[in-house]
N, CA, C and O atoms as CSV, one atom per row, in Angstrom:
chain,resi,resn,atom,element,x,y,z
A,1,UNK,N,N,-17.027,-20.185,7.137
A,1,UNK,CA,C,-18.404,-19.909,6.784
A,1,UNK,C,C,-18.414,-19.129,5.464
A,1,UNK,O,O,-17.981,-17.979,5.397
A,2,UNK,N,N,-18.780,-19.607,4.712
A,2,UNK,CA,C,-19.499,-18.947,3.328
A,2,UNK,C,C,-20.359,-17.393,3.259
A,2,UNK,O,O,-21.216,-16.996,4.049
A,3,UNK,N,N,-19.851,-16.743,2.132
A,3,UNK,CA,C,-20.191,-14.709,2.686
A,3,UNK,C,C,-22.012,-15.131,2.534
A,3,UNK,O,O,-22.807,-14.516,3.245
A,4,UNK,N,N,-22.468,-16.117,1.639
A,4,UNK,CA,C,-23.727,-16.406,1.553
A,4,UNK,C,C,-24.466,-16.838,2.534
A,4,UNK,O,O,-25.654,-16.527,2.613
A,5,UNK,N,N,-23.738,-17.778,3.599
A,5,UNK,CA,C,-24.357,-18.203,5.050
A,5,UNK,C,C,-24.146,-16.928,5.818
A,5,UNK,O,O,-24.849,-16.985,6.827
A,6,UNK,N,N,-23.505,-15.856,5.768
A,6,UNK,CA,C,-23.555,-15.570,6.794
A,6,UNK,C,C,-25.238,-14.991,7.843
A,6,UNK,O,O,-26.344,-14.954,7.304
A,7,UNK,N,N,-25.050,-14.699,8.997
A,7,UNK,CA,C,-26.301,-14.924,9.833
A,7,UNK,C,C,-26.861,-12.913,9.353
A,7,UNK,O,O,-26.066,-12.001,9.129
A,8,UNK,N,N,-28.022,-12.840,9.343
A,8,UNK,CA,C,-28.748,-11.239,8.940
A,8,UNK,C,C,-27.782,-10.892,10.381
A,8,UNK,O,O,-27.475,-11.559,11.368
A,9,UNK,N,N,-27.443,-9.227,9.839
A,9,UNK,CA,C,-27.316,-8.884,10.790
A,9,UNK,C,C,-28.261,-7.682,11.511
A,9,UNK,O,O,-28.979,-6.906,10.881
A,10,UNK,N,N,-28.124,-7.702,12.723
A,10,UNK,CA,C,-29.171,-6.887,13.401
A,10,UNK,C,C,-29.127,-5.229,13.221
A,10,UNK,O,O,-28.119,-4.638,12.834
A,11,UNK,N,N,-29.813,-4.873,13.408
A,11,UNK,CA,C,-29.744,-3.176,13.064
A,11,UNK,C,C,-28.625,-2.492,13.753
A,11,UNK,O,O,-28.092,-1.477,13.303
A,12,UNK,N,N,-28.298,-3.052,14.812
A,12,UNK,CA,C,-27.264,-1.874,15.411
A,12,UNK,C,C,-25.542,-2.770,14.435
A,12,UNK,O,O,-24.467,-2.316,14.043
A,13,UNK,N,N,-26.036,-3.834,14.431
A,13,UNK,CA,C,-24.801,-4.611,14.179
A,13,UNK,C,C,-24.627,-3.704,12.299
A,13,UNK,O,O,-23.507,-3.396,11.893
A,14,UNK,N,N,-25.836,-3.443,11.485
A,14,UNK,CA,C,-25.944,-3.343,10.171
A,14,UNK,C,C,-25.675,-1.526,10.245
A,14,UNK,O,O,-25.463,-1.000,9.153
A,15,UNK,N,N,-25.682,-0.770,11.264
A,15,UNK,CA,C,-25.152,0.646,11.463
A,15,UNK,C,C,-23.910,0.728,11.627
A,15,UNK,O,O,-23.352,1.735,11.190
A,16,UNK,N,N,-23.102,-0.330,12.318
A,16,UNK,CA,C,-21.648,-0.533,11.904
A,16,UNK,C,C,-21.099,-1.127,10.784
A,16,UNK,O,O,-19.946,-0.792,10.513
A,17,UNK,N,N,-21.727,-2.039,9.970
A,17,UNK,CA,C,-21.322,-2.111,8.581
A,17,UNK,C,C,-21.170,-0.980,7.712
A,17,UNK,O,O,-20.340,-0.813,6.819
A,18,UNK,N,N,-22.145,-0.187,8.127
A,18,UNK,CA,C,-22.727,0.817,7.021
A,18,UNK,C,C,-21.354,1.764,7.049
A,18,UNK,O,O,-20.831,2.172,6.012
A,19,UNK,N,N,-20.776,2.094,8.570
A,19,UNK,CA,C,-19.575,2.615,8.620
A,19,UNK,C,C,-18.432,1.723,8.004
A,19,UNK,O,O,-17.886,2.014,6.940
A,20,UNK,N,N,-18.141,0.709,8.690
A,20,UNK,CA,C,-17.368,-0.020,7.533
A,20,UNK,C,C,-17.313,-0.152,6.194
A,20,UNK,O,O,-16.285,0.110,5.571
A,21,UNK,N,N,-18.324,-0.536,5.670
A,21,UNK,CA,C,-18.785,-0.269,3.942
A,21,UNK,C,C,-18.509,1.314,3.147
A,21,UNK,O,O,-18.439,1.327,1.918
A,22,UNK,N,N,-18.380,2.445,3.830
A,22,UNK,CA,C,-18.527,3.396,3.817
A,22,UNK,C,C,-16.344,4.127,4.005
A,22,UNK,O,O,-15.573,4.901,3.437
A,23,UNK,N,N,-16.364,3.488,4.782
A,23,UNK,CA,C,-14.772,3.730,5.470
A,23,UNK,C,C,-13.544,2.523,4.670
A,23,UNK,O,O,-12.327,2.562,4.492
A,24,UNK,N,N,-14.261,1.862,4.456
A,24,UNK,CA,C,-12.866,0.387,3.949
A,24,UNK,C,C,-12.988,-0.421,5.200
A,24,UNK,O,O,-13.707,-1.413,5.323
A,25,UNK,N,N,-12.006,0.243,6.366
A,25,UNK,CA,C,-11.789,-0.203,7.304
A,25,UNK,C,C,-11.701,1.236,8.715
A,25,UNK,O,O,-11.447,2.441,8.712
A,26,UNK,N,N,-11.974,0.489,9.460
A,26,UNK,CA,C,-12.271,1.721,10.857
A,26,UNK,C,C,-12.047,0.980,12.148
A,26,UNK,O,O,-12.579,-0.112,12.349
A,27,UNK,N,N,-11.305,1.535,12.974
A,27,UNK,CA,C,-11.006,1.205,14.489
A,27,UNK,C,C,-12.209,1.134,14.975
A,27,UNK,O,O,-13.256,1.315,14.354
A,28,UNK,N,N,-12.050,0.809,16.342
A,28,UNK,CA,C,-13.316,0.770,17.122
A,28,UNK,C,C,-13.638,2.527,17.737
A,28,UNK,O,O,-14.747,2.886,18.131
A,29,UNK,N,N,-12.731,3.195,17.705
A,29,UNK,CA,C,-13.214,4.301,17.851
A,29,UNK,C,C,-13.976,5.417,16.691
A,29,UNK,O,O,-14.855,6.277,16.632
A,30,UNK,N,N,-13.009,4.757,15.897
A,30,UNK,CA,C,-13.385,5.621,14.432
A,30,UNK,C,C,-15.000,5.086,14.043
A,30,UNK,O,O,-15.710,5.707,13.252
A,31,UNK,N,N,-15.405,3.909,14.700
A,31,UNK,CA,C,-16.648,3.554,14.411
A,31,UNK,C,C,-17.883,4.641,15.329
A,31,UNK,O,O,-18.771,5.426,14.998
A,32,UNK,N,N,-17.232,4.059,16.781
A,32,UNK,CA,C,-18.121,5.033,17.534
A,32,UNK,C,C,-18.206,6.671,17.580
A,32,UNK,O,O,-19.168,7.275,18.055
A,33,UNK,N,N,-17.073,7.279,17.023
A,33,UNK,CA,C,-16.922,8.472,16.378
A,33,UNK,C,C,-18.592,9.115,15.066
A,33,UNK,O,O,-19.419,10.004,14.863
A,34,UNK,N,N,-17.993,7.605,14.537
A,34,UNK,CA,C,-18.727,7.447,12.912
A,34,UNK,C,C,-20.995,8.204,13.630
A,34,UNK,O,O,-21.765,9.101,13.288
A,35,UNK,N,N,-20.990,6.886,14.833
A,35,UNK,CA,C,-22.242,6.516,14.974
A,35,UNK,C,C,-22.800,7.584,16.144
A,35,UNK,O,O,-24.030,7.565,16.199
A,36,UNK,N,N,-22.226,8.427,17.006
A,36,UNK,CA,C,-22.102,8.838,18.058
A,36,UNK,C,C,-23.024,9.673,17.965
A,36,UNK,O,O,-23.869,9.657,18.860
A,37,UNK,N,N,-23.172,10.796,16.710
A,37,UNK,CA,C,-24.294,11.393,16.806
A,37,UNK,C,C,-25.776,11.501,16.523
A,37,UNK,O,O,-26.596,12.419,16.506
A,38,UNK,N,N,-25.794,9.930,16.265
A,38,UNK,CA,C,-26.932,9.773,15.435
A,38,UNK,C,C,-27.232,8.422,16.162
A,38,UNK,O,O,-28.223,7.915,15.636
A,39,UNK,N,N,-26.804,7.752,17.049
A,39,UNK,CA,C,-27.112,6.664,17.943
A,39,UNK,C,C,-26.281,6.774,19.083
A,39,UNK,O,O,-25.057,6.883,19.152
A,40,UNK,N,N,-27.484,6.708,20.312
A,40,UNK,CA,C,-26.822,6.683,21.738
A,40,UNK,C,C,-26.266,5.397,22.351
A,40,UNK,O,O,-26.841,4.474,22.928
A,41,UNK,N,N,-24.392,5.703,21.923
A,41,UNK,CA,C,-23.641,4.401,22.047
A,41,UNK,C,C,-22.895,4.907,22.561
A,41,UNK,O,O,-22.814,6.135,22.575
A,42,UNK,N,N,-22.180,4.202,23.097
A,42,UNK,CA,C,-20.709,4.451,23.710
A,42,UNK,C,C,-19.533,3.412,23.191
A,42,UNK,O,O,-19.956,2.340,22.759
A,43,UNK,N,N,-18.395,3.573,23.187
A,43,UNK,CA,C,-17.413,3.046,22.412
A,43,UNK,C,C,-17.334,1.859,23.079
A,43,UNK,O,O,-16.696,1.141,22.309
A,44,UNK,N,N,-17.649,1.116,24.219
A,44,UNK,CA,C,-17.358,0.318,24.951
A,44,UNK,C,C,-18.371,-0.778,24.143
A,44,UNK,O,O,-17.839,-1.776,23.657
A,45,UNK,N,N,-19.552,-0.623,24.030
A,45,UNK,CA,C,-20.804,-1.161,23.396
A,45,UNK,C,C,-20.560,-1.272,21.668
A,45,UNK,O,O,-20.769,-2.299,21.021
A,46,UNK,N,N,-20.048,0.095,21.073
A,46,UNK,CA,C,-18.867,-0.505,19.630
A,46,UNK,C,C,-18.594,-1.602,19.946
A,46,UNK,O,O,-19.280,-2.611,19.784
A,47,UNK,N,N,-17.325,-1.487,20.540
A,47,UNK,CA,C,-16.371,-2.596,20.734
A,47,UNK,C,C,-16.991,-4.122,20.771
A,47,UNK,O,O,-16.720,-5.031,19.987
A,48,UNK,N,N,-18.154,-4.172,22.211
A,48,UNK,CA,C,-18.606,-5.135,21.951
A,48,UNK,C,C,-19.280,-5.938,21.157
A,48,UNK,O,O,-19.240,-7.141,20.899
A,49,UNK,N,N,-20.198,-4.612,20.664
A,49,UNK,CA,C,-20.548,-5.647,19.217
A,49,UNK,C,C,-19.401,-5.808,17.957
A,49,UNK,O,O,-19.398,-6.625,17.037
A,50,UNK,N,N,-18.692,-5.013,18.184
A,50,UNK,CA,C,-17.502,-5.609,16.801
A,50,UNK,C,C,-17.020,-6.822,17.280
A,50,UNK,O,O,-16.724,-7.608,16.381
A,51,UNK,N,N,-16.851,-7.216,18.402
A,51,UNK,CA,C,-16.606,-8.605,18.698
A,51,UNK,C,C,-17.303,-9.922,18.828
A,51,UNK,O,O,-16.757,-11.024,18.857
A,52,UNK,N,N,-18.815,-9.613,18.914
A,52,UNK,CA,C,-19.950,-10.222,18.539
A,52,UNK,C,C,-19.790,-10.243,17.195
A,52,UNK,O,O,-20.077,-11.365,16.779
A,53,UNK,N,N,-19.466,-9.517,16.341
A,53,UNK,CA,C,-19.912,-9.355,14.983
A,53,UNK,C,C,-18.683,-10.455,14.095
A,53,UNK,O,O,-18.969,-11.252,13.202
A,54,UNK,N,N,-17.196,-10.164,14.714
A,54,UNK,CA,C,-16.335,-10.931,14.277
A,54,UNK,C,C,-16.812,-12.201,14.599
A,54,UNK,O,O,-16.754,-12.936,13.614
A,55,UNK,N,N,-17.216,-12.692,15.493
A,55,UNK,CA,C,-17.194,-14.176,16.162
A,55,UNK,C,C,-18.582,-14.712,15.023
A,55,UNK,O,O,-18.675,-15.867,14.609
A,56,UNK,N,N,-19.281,-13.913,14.772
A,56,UNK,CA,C,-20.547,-14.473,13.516
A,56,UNK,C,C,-19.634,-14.232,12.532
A,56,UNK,O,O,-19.794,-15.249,11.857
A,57,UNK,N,N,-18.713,-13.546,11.927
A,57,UNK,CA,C,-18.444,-13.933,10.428
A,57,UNK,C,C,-18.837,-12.507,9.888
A,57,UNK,O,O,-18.645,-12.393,8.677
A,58,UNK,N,N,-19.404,-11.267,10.591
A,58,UNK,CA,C,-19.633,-10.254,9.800
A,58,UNK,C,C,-18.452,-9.028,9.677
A,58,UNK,O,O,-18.561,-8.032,8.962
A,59,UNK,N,N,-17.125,-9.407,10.689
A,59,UNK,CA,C,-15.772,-8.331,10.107
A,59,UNK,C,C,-15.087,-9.082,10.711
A,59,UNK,O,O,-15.333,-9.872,11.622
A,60,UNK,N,N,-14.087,-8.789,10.116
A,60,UNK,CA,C,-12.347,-8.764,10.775
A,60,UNK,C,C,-12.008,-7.773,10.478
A,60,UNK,O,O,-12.333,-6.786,9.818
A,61,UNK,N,N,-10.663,-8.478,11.563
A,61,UNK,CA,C,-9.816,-7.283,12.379
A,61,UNK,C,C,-8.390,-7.361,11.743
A,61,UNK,O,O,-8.082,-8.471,11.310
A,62,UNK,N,N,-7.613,-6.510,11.636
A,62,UNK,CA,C,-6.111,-6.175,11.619
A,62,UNK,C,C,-5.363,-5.617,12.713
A,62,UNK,O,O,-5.714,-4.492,13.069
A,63,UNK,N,N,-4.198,-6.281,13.457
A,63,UNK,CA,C,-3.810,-5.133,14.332
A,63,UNK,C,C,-2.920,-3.968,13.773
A,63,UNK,O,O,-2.215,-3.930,12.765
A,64,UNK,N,N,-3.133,-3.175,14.591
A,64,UNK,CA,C,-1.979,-1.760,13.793
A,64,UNK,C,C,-1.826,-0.811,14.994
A,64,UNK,O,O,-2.405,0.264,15.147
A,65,UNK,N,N,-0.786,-1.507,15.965
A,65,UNK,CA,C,-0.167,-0.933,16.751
A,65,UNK,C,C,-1.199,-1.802,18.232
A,65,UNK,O,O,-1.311,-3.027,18.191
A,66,UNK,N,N,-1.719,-1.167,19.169
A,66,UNK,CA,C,-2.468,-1.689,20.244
A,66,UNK,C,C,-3.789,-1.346,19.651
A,66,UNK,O,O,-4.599,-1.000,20.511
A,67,UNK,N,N,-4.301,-1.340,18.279
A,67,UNK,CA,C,-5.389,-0.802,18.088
A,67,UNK,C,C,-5.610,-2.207,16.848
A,67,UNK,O,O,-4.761,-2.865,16.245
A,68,UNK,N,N,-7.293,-2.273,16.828
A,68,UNK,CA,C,-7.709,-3.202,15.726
A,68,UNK,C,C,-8.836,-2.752,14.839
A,68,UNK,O,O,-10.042,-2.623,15.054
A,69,UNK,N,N,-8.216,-2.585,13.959
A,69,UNK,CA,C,-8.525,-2.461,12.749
A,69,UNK,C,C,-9.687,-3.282,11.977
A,69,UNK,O,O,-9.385,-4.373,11.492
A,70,UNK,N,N,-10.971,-2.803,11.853
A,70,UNK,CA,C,-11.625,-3.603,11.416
A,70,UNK,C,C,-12.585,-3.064,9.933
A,70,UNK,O,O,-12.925,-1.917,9.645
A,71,UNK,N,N,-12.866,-4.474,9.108
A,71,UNK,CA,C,-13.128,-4.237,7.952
A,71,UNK,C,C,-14.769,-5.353,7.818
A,71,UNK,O,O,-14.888,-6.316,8.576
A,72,UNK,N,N,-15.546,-5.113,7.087
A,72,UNK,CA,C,-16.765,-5.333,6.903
A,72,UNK,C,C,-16.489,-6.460,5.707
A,72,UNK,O,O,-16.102,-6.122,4.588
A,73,UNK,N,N,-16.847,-8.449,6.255
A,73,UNK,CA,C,-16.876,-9.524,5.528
A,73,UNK,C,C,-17.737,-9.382,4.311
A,73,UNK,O,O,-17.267,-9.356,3.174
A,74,UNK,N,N,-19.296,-9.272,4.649
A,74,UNK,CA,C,-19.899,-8.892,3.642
A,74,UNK,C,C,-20.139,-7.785,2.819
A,74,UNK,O,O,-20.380,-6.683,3.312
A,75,UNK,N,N,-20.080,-8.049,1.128
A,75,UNK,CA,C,-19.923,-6.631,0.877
A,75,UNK,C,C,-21.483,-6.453,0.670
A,75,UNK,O,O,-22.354,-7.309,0.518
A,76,UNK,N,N,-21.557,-5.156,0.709
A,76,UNK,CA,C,-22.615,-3.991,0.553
A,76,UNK,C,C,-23.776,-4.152,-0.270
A,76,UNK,O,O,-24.792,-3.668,0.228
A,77,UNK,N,N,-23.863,-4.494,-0.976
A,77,UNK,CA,C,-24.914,-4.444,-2.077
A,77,UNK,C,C,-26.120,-5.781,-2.256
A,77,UNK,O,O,-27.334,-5.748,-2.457
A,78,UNK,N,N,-24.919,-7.188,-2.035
A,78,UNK,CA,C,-25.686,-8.166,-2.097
A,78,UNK,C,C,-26.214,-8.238,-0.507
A,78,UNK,O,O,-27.313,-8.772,-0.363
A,79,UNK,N,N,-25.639,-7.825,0.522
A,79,UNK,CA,C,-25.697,-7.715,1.618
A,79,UNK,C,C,-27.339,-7.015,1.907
A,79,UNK,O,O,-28.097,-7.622,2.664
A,80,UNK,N,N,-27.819,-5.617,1.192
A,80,UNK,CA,C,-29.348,-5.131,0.900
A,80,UNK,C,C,-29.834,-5.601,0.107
A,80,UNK,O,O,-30.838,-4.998,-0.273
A,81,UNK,N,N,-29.524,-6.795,-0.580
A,81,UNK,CA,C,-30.383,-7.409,-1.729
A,81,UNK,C,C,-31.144,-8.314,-1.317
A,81,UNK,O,O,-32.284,-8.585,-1.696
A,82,UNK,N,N,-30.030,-9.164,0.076
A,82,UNK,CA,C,-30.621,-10.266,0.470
A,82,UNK,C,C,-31.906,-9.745,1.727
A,82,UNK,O,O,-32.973,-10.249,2.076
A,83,UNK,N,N,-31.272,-8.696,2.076
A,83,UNK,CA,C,-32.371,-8.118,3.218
A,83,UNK,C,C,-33.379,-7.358,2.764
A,83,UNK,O,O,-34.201,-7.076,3.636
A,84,UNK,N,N,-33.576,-6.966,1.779
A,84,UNK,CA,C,-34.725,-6.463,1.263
A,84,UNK,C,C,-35.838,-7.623,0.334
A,84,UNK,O,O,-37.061,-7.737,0.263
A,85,UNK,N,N,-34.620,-8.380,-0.308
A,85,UNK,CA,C,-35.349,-9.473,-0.849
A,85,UNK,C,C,-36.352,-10.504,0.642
A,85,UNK,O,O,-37.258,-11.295,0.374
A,86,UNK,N,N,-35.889,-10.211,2.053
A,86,UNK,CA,C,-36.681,-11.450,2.914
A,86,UNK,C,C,-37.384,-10.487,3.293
A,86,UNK,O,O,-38.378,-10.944,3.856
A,87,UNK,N,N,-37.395,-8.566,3.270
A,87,UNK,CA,C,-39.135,-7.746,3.245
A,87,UNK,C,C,-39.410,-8.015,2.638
A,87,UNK,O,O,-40.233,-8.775,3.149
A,88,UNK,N,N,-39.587,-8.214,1.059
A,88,UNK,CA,C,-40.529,-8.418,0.182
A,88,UNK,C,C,-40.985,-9.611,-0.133
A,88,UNK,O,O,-42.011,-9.594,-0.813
A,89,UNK,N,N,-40.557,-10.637,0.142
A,89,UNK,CA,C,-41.165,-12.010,0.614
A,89,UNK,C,C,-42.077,-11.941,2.425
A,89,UNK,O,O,-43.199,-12.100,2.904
A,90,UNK,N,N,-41.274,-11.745,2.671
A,90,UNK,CA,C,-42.197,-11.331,4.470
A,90,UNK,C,C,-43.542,-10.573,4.605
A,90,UNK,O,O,-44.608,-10.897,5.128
A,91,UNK,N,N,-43.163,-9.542,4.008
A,91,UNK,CA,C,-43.746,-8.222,4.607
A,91,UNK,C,C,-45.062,-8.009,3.253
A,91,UNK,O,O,-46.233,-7.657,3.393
A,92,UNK,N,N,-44.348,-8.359,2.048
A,92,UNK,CA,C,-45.759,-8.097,0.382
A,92,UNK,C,C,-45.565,-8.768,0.241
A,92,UNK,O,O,-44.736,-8.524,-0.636
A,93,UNK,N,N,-45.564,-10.318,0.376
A,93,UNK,CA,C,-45.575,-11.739,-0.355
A,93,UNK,C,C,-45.364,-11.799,-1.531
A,93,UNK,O,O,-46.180,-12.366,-2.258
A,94,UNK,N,N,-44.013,-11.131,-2.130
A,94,UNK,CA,C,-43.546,-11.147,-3.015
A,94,UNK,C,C,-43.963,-10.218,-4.073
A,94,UNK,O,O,-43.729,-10.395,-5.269
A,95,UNK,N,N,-44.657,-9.118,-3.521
A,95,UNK,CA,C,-45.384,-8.224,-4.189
A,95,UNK,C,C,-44.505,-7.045,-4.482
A,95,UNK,O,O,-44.398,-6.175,-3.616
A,96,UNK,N,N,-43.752,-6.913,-5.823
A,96,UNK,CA,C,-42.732,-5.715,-6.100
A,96,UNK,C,C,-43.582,-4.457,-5.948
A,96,UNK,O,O,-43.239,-3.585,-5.149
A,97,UNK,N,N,-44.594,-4.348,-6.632
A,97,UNK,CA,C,-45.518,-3.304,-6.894
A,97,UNK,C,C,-45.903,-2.666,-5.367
A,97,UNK,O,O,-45.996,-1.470,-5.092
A,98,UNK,N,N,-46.104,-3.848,-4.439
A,98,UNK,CA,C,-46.542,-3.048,-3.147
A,98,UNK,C,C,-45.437,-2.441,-2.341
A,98,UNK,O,O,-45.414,-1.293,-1.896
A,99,UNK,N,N,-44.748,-3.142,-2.245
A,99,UNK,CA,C,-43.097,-2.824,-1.356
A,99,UNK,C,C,-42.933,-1.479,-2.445
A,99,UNK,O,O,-42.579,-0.532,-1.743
A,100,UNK,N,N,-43.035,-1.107,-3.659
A,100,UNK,CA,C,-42.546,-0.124,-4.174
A,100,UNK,C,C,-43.899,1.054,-3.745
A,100,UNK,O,O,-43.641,2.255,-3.676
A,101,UNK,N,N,-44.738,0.740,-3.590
A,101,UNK,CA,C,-46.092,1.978,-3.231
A,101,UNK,C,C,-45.478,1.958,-1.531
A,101,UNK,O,O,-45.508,3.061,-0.984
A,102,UNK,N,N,-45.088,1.111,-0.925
A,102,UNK,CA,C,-44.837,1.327,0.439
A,102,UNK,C,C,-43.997,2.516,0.816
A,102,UNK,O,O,-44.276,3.468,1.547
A,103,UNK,N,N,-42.503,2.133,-0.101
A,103,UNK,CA,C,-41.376,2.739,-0.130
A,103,UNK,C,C,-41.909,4.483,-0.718
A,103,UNK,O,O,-41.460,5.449,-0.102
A,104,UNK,N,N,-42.700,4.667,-1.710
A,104,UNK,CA,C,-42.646,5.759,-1.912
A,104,UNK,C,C,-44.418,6.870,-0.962
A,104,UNK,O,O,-44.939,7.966,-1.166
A,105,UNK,N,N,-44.581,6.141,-0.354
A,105,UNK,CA,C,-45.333,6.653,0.550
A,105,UNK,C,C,-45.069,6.887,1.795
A,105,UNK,O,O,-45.866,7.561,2.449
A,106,UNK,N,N,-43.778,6.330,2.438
A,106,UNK,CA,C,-43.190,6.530,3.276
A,106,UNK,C,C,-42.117,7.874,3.472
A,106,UNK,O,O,-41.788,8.416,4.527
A,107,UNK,N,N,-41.617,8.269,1.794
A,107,UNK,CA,C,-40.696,8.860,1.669
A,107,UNK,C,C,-40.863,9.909,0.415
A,107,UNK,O,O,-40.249,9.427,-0.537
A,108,UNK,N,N,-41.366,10.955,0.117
A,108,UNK,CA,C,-41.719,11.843,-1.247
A,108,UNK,C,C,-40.498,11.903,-1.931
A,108,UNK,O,O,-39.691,12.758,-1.566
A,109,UNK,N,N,-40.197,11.105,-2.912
A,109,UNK,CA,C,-38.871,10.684,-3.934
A,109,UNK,C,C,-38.785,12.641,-4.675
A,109,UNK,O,O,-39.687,13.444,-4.915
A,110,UNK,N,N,-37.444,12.725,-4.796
A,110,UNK,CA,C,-37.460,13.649,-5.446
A,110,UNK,C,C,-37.206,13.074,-7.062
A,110,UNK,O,O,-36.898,11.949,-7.456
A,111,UNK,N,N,-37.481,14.389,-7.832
A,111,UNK,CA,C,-37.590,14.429,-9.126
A,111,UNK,C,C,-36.139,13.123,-9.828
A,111,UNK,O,O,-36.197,12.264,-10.708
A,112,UNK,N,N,-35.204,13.494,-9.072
A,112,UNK,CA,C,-33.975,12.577,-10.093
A,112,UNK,C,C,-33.981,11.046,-9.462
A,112,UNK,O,O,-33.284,10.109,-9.850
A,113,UNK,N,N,-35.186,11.036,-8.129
A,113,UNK,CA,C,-35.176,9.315,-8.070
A,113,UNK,C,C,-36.201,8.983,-8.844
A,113,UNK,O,O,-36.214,7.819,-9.245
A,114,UNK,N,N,-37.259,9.849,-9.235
A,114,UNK,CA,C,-38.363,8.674,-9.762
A,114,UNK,C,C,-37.474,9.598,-11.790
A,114,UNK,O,O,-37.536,8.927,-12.820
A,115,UNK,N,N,-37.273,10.044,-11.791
A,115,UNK,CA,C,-36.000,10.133,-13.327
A,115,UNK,C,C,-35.016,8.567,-13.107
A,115,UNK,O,O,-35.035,7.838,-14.099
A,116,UNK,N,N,-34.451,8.215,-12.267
A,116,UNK,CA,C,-33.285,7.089,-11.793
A,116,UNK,C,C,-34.534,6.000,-11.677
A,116,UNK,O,O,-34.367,5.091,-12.490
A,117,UNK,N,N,-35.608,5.864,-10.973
A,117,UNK,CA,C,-35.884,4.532,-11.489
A,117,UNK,C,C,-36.773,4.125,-12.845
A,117,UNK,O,O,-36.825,3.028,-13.401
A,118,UNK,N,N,-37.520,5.488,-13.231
A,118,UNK,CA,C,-37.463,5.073,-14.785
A,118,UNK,C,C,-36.516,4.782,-15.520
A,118,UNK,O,O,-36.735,3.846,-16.289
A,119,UNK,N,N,-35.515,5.256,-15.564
A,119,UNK,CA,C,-34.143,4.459,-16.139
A,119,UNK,C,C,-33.672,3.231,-15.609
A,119,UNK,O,O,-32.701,2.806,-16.234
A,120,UNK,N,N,-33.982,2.636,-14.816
A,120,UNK,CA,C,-33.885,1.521,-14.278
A,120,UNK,C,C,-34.634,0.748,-14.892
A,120,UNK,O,O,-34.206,-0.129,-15.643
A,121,UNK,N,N,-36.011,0.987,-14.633
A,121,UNK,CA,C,-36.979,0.213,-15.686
A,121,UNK,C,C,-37.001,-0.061,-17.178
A,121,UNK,O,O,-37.416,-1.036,-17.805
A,122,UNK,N,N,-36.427,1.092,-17.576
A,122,UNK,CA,C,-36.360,0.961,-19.096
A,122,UNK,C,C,-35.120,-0.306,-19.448
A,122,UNK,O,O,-35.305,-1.318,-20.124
A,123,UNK,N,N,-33.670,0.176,-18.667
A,123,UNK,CA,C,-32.567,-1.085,-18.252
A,123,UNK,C,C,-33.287,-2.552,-18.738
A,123,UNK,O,O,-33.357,-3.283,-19.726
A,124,UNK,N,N,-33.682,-2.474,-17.591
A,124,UNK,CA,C,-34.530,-4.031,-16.965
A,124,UNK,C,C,-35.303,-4.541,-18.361
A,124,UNK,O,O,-35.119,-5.732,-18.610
A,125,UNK,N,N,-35.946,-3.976,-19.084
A,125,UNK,CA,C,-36.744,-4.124,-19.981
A,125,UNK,C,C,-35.584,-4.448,-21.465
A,125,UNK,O,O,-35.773,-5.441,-22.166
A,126,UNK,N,N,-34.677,-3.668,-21.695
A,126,UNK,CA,C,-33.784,-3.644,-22.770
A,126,UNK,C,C,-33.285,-4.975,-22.784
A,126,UNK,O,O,-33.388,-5.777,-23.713
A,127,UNK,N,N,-32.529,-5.213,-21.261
A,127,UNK,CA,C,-32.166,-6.378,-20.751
A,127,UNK,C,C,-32.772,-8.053,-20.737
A,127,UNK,O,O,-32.107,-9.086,-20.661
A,128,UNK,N,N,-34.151,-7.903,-20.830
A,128,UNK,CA,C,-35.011,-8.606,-20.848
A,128,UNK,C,C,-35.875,-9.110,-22.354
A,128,UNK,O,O,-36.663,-10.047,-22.488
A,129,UNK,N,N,-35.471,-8.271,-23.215
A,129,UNK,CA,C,-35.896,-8.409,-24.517
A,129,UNK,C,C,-37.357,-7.662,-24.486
A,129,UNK,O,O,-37.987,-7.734,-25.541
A,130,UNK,N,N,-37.888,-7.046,-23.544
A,130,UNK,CA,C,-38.959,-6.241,-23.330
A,130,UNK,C,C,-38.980,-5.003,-23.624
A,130,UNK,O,O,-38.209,-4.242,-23.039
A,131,UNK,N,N,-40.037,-4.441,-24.778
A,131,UNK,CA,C,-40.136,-2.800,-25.420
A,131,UNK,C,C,-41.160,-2.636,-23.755
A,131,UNK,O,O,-41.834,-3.421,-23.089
A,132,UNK,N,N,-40.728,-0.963,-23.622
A,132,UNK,CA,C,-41.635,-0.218,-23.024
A,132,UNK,C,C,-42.939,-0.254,-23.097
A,132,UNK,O,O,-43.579,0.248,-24.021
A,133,UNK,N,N,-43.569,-1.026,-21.841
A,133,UNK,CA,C,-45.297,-0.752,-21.878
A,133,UNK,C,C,-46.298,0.609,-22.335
A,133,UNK,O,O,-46.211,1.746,-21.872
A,134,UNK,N,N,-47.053,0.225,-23.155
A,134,UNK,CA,C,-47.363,1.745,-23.290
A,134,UNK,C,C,-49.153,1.491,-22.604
A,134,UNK,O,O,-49.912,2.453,-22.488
């Protein structure tokens, strides 16, 4: 299967990436370690979804000793590009401007994110052959 087919993954399945993406690679304990205090799981329920998750195409495993070693198929970035790109088709019908009033009404950006996405914008614009709107 192609890293582009692979199937969205579900929120609890995308809280163990986040450890994987984050770690390289992590046992099944080192995962439920990872998630334990911040989601009511037990390592048994890890496990099972890391094996759900291998059988879709979203990690493999290494063995290293009686223990398996697992690492995250898709990487990270295009991985929130594609899932944010099907909210903003879904959710604002393609509306950047609204998904961005959503995002910052949900969350009071501090001073060096809305500094970081004016520099982003300006990027985008340089990039684009576009001077700054005034």
């Amino acid at each position: 299967m192609e890293r582009d087919e692979l199937p969205e993954p579900t929120g609890r399945e995308l809280d163990i990436l986040k450890v994987l993406w984050e770690r390289g690679e992590a046992t099944v304990r080192e995962v439920h370690e990872a998630l334990r205090d911040d989601l009511p799981i037990v390592q048994n329920t890890v496990q099972a979804f890391l094996r759900t998750m291998e059988e879709k195409g979203l990690v493999t495993h290494r063995s290293e000793g009686r223990a398996f070693v697992y690492r995250a198929v898709p990487e990270r970035e295009p991985t929130g590009r594609r899932l944010l790109g099907r909210v903003l088709d879904r959710a604002f019908d393609g509306a950047l401007d609204q998904l961005v009033a959503s995002a910052l009404a949900m969350r009071r950006p501090r001073r060096q994110d809305l500094d970081r996405l004016r520099q982003l914008i300006d990027e985008f614009e340089q990039r684009n052959g576009r001077g700054r709107a005034t």
